[in-house]
ROLO-861379 format. One line per 4 residues: number of its first residue (from 0); for each residue x, y, z of C-alpha. Coordinates in steps of 0.1 Angstrom, whole numbers, plus 5000, padded with zeros to 4 digits. Example, Ala and Ser with C-alpha at 12.3 -4.5 7.8 and 13.67 -1.06 7.14 Angstrom:
<rs>
0) 5123:4955:5078; 5137:4989:5071
</rs>
This chain:
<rs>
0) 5000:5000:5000; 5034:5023:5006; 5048:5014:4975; 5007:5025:4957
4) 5012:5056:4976; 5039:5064:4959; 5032:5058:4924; 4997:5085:4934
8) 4998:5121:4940; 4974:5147:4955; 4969:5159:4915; 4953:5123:4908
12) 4925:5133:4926; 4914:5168:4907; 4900:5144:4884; 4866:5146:4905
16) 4865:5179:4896; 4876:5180:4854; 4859:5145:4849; 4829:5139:4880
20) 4804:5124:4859; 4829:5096:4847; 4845:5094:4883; 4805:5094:4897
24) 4796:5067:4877; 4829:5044:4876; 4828:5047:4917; 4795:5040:4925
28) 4789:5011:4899; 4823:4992:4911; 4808:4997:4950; 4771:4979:4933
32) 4780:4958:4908; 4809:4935:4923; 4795:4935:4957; 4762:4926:4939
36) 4779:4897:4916; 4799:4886:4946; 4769:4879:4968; 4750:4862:4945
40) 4780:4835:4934; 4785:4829:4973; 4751:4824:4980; 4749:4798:4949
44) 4776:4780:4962; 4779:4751:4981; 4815:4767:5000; 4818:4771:5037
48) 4801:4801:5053; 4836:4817:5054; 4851:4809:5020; 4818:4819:5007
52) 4820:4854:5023; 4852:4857:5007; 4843:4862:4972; 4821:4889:4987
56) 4851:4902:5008; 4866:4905:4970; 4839:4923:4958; 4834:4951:4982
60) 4872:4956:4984; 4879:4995:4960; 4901:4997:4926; 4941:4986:4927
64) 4968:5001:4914; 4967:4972:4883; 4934:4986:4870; 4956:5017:4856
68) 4980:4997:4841; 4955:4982:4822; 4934:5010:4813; 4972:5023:4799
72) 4976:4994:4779; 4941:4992:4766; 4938:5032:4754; 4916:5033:4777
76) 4913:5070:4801; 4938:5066:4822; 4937:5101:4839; 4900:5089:4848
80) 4913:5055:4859; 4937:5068:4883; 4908:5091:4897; 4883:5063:4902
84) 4910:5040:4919; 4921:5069:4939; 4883:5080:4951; 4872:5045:4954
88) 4901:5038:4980; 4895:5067:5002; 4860:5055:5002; 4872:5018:5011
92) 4873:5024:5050; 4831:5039:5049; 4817:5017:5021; 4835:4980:5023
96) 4828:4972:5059; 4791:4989:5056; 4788:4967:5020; 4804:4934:5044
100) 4777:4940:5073; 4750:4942:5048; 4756:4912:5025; 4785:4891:5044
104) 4770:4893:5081; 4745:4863:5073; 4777:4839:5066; 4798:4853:5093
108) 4802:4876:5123; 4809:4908:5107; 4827:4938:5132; 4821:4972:5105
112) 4841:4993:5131; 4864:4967:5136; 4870:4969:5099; 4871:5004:5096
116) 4899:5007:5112; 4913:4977:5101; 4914:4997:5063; 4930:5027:5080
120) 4958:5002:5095; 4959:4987:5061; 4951:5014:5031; 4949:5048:5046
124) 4979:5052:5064; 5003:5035:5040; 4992:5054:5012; 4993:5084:5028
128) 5030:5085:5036; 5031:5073:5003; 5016:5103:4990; 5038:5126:5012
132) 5072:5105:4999; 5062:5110:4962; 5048:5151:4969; 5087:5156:4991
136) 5114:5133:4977; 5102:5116:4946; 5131:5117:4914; 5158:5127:4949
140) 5167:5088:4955; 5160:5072:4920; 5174:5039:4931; 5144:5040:4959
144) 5117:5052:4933; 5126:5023:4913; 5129:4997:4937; 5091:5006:4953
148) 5070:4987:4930; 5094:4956:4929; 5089:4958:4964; 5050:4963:4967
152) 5049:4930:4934; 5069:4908:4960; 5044:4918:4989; 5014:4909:4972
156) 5032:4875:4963; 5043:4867:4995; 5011:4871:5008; 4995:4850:4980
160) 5021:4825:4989; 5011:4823:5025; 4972:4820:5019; 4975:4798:4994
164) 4997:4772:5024; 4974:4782:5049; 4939:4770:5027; 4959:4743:5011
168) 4932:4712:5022; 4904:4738:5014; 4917:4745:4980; 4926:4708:4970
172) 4890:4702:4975; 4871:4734:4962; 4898:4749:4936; 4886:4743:4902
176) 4851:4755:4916; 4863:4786:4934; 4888:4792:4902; 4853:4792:4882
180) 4835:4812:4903; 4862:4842:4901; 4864:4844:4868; 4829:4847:4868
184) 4829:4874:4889; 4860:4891:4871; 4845:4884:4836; 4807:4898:4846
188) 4825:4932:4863; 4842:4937:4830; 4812:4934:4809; 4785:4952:4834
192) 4807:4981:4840; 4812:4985:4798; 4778:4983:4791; 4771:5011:4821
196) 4790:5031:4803; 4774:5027:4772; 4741:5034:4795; 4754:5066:4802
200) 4765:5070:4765; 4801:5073:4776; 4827:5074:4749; 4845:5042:4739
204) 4877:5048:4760; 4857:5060:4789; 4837:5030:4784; 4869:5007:4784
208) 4879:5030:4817; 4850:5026:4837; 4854:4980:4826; 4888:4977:4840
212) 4877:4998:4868; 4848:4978:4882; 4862:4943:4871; 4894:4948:4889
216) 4899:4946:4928; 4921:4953:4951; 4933:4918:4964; 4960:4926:4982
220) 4935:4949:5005; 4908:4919:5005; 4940:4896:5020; 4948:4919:5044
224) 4916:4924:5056; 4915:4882:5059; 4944:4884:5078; 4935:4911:5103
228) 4902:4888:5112; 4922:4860:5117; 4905:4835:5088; 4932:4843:5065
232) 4929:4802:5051; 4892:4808:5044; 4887:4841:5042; 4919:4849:5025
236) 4911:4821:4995; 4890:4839:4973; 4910:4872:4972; 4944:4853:4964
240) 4924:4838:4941; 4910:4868:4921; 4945:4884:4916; 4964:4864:4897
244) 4932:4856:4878; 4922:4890:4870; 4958:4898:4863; 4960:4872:4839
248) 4925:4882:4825; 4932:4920:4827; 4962:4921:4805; 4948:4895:4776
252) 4917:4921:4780; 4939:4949:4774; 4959:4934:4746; 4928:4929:4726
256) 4916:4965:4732; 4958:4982:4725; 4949:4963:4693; 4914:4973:4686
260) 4912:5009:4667; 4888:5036:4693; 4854:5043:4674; 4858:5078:4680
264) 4894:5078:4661; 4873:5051:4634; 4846:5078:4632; 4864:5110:4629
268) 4886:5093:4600; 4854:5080:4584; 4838:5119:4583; 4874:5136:4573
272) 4873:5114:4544; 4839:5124:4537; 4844:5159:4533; 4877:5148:4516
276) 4858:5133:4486; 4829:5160:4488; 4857:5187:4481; 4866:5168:4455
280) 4835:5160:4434; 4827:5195:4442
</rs>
């Protein structure tokens, strides 16, 4: 969460003012639709109470830092994506354990509070100094500015590498299921939040924005929170689950969007050739 801090700055979040309706709608359909999604696949299956509330835990979590690589690769908004992952996160300690009490509490014991403070521990704090080492000394020790994200990519490992020891019987028994249930709720985030933007009659790389944005958690935040409640080898599955999955899923997503011409690009060529030819019948 340091090393996410660092890669933000306090200008990421004037986005809410030049872009709200695109921040607006990206932030409030990622806190409805995978929450939604989430609780509907754990009440279908057949999991323990607490692996079940997992794959809400998962969808009530706010954007990660991944989301933006992604939107980069895909021509997708990125300014807005960094925005939405950057509101969505200070949200995260109000709206996930809220979101938790309201559709995890009837598969476990649910403290919001507890929580709450749990995301501060977790989210608010790290980032924060993050924030202020980026605003004060970022470029002044390049070796450390470098060194940050190899640092945060071998936390979140580390931590996969722990869950995935901790729920090894639970996983031997329930993987393939739990594997298809994730990418169920990864896949269904990526399509829900495109087609809400084309609700909204967003543009095509806003669209592509607002996908990534809702179909992409943040894992490593979902993990923590396992951890913090002590159930990190049931708890903890689905989230170190997810983020390999939507990782995988995220970048053969954006490699077919880098590679697929923006209508708006399509549509101003189509017109300019129009008058082109006009100009020259004329």
């Amino acid at each position: 969460m340091f090393g996410m801090g660092t890669s933000m700055s306090f200008k990421d979040f004037a986005g809410v003012v030049k872009m709200p309706k695109g921040v607006l709608i990206g932030v409030v359909s990622h806190f409805i639709i995978m929450p939604m999604i989430g609780f509907t696949l754990a009440s279908i299956s057949n999991f323990p109470p607490e692996i079940a509330a997992g794959i809400i835990l998962v969808g009530c979590s706010p954007n990660g830092m991944a989301s933006n690589v992604m939107s980069y690769l895909s021509k997708a908004n990125l300014a807005l994506s960094v925005t939405i992952t950057a509101v969505s996160t200070m949200l995260a300690p109000f709206v996930t354990p809220f979101l938790m009490k309201l559709l995890a509490g009837a598969f476990i014991e649910i403290h919001p509070f507890d929580m709450m403070l749990d995301i501060f521990k977790i989210v608010i704090i790290p980032i924060g100094a993050g924030l202020i080492f980026n605003h004060f000394l970022s470029g002044k020790a390049k070796w450390l500015d470098n060194a940050m994200p190899l640092v945060s990519m071998f936390g979140i490992a580390f931590i996969i590498v722990i869950i995935t020891a901790a729920g090894r019987e639970s996983l031997l028994t329930i993987g393939p299921e739990l594997i298809l249930l994730v990418l169920i709720h990864n896949f269904s985030g990526y399509t829900l939040g495109y087609w809400t933007g084309r609700l909204f009659k967003m543009n095509e790389r806003d669209c592509r924005t607002i996908a990534i944005e809702v179909g992409m958690q943040n894992a490593g935040l979902a993990s923590g929170l396992a951890k913090a409640m002590g159930k990190i080898a049931t708890l903890g599955l689905a989230p170190a689950v997810f983020g390999p999955v939507m990782n995988i899923t995220g970048s053969v997503l954006a490699s077919y969007w880098h590679r697929k011409p923006l209508k708006e690009k399509s549509d101003s060529m189509t017109k300019k050739t129009s008058s082109q030819l006009e100009t020259l019948q004329n």
